[in-house]
Biotite code that builds the C-alpha atoms (Angstrom):
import biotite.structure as struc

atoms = struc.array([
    struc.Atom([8.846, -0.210, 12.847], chain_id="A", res_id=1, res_name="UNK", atom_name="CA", element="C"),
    struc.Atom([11.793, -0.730, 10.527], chain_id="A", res_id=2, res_name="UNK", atom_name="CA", element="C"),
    struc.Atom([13.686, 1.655, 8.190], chain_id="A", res_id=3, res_name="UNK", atom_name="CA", element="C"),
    struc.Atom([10.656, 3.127, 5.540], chain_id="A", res_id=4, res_name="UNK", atom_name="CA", element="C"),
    struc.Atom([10.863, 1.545, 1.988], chain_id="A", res_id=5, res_name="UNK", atom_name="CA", element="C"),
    struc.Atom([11.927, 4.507, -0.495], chain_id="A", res_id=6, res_name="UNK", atom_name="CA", element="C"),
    struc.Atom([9.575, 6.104, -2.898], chain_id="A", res_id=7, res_name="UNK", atom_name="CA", element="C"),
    struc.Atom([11.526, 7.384, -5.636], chain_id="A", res_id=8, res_name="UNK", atom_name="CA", element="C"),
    struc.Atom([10.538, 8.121, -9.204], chain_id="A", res_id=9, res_name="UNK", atom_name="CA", element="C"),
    struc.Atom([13.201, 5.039, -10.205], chain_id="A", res_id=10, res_name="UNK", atom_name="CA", element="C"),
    struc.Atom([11.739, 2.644, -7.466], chain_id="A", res_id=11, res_name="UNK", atom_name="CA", element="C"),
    struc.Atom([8.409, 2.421, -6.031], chain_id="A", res_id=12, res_name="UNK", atom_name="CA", element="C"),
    struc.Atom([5.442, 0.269, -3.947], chain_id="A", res_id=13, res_name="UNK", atom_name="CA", element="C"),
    struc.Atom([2.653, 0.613, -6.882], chain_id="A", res_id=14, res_name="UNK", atom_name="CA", element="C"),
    struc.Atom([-0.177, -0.747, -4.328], chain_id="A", res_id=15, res_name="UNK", atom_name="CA", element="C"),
    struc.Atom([-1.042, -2.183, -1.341], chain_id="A", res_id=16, res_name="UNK", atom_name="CA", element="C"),
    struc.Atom([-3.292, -4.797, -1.447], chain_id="A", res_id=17, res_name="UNK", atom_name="CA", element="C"),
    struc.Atom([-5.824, -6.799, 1.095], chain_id="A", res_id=18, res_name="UNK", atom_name="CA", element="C"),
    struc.Atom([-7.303, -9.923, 0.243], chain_id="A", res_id=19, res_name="UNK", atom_name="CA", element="C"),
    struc.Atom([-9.396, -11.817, 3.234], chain_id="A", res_id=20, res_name="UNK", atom_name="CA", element="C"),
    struc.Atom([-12.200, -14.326, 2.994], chain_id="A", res_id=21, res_name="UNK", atom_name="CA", element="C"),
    struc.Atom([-15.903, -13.381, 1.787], chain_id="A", res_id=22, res_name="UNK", atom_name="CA", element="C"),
    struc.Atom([-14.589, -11.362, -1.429], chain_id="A", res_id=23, res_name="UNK", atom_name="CA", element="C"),
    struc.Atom([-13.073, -9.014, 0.565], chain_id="A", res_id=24, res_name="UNK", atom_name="CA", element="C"),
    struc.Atom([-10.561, -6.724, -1.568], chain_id="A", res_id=25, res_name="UNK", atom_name="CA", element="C"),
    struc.Atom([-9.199, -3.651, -1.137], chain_id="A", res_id=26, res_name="UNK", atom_name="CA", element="C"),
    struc.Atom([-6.257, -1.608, -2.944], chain_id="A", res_id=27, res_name="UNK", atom_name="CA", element="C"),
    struc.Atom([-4.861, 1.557, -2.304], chain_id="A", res_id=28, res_name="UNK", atom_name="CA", element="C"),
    struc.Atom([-2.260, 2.442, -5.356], chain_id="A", res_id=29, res_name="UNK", atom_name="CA", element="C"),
    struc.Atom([1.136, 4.810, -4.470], chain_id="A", res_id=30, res_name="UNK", atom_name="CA", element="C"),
    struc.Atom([2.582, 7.283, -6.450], chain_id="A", res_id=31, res_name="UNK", atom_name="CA", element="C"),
    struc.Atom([6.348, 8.244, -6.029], chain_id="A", res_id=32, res_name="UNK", atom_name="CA", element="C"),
    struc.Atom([6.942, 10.415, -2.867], chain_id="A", res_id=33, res_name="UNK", atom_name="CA", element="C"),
    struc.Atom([3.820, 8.873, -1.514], chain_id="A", res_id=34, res_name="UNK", atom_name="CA", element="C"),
    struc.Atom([3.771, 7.777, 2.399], chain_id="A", res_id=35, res_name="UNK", atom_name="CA", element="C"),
    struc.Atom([4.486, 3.536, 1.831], chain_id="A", res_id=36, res_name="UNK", atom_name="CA", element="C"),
    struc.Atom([2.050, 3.184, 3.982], chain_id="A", res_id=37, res_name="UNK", atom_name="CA", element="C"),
    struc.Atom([-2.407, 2.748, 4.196], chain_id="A", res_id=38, res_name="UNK", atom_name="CA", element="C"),
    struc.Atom([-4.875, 1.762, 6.267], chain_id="A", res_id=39, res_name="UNK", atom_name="CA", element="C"),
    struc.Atom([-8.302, -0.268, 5.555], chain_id="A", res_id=40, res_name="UNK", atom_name="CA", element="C"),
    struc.Atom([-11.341, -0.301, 6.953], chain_id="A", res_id=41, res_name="UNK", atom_name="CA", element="C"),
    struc.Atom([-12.470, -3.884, 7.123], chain_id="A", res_id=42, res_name="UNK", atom_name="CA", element="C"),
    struc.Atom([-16.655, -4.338, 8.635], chain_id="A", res_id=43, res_name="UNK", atom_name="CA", element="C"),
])
């Protein structure tokens, strides 16, 4: 895994977002100083 992208107040991830077939969506939305990171559970 590679260097962690930063969380600050002046630049953020806003969400992470999964999109797969049979209407499958998912979003998990970051705040600043939040882990850039999720996991999904996909059944």
């Amino acid at each position: 895994m590679g260097t962690p992208h930063p969380m600050t107040e002046e630049h953020y991830i806003m969400w992470i977002e999964l999109i797969c077939k049979d209407n499958c969506y998912k979003r998990k939305f970051l705040k600043p100083g939040d882990e850039p990171k999720t996991t999904f559970v996909v059944a």
